[in-house]
Steps between C-alpha positions, in 0.01 A plus 500: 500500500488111456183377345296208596547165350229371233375195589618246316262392198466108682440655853183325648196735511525695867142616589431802710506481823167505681320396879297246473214350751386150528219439734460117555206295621471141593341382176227288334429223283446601166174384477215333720536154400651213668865465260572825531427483934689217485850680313453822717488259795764287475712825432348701818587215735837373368621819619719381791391864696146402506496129560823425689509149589777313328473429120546105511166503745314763370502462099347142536245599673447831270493303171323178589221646764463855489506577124251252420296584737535905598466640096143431435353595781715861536417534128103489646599764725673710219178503292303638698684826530629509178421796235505590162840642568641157660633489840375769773828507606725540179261745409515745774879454494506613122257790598719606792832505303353678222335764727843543734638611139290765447577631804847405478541676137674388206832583619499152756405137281224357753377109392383202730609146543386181697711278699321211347375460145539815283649722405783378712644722778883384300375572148321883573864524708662448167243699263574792722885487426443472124287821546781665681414504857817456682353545857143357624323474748330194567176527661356156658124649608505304794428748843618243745853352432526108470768263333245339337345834346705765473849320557465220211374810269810656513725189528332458147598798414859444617533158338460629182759791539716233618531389117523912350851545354358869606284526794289860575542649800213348746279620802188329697202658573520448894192362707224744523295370789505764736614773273239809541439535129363159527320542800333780434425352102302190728368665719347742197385202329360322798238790567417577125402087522344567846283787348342331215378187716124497556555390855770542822753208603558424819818393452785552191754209464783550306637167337829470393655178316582264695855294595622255668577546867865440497595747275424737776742318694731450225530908507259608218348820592211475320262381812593820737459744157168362431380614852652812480321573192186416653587659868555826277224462285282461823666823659421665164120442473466534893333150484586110598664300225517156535770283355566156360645259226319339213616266198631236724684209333609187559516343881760719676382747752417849336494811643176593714209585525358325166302722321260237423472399860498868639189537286354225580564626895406820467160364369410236760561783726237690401664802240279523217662748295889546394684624279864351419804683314837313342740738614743299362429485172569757241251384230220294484554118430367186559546447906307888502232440260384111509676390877398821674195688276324136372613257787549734818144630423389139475667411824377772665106485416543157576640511828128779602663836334271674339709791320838461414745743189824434401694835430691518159889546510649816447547410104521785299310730709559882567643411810663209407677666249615780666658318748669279286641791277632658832684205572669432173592903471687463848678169403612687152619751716838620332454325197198750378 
């Protein structure tokens, strides 16, 4: 019988092998004031996927105009949704990883990551290989697919693997915007929301983040998924949905309707009370809670509505979760 080799005494420490989970968010300043907007900034949109006009015109007019100018008046916007916790929206991404590991168990590693600020998508990539993952799944918790989303979270991800010497094995959480787990967990949500309102809407809008037009035509997907989602979500309650586009930016034309100007309609045409949903979103953030929950109410009241509620993300919600743990459990398929 031949007996196994000892590891030589200068062998580099081998961990054991484990499946890991990184579910990845857009990310968030570190805190509400206007240096710290302005280094989260200049990161978010020097990513060529989300601005994509040409360096040599764009970064002149990103250092000398926009982050002089854009900081302190986002880092307003910031405060006022703030908590004791920090950001809404690196929050709810810490409370959904660490809930998708108790369901998960301890035999899968589960952590989160942001695409920009921290922890870095690159450095939790590389945490997970000292631990001894050698296959994860990366998890971008974006519904809809979109370069600028979903794609430059995993080209992050794949950038830094680029540089590994040893590289785990790797798989992507695919878009979710039509799956029926996710349906079903929106449509559960939506009437939960619906049930606790002291009044009826006459009409639900979903609002999904906005893009420019020409990345439709460019061949992003992410315009047709969004109205699926909603077209589903509509069939699902057995009620209208409404659609459009919010967080505009810049002068290029955006995808339509704007949100602010479909309120703004929607009033002056005499509905009084609606309700709007962010399908789109899988936490709570700024653009939810200060441009739809602070401002869209604003807009709306001002415009003649009298009753308006915005209806809180999935998060870490019983349904919400559920969902979510059904679709990492599928993608682990084979490797659990």
């Amino acid at each position: 019988m031949t007996l196994p080799l000892p590891i030589p005494s200068d062998h580099p420490p081998v961990a054991q092998k484990r499946v890991g989970v990184i579910v990845t968010n857009l990310g968030t300043p570190d805190a509400p004031e206007t240096g710290a907007v302005r280094t989260y900034l200049k990161q978010f949109l020097s990513d060529r996927r989300v601005v994509e006009l040409p360096p040599l015109i764009w970064q002149p007019i990103l250092r000398a105009i926009i982050l002089n100018t854009r900081p302190r008046k986002s880092a307003e916007a910031y405060r006022e949704v703030w908590t004791d916790k920090g950001s809404p929206l690196a929050s709810i991404t810490i409370d959904q990883a660490e809930a998708l590991q108790q369901r998960l168990g301890d035999g899968i590693i589960v952590r989160h990551a942001m695409r920009y600020g921290k922890p870095a998508i690159g450095d939790v990539l590389e945490e997970m290989m000292a631990a001894g993952c050698d296959r994860i799944l990366l998890a971008p918790l974006y519904p809809q697919y979109c370069g600028a989303t979903t794609g430059t979270a995993n080209d992050a991800a794949f950038a830094r693997m680029g540089e590994m010497r040893w590289q785990p094995a790797v798989r992507t959480l695919p878009p979710y915007f039509d799956d029926p787990h996710h349906i079903a967990a929106l449509a559960a949500s939506v009437r939960a929301s619906l049930a606790a309102l002291d009044f009826e809407p006459e009409r639900i809008l979903a609002s999904f983040h906005g893009m420019p037009e020409r990345t439709l035509y460019l061949g992003d997907p992410y315009h047709c998924q969004c109205r699926k989602t909603a077209r589903l979500l509509s069939e699902a309650l057995e009620r209208p949905v409404d659609v459009s586009f919010q967080s505009r930016f810049g002068r290029a034309k955006w995808l339509d309707p704007a949100t602010d100007e479909e309120l703004e309609r929607l009033a002056h045409e005499g509905v009084r009370r609606i309700a709007v949903v962010a399908p789109g979103f899988s936490a709570d953030c700024l653009e939810t809670l200060e441009e739809l929950a602070i401002r869209g109410r604003e807009q709306f009241v001002e415009a003649g509505g009298s009753d308006f509620a915005y209806l809180p993300c999935l998060n870490t919600s019983e349904p919400g979760m559920t969902m979510l743990e059904a679709l990492v459990r599928r993608e682990l398929s084979g490797w659990i």
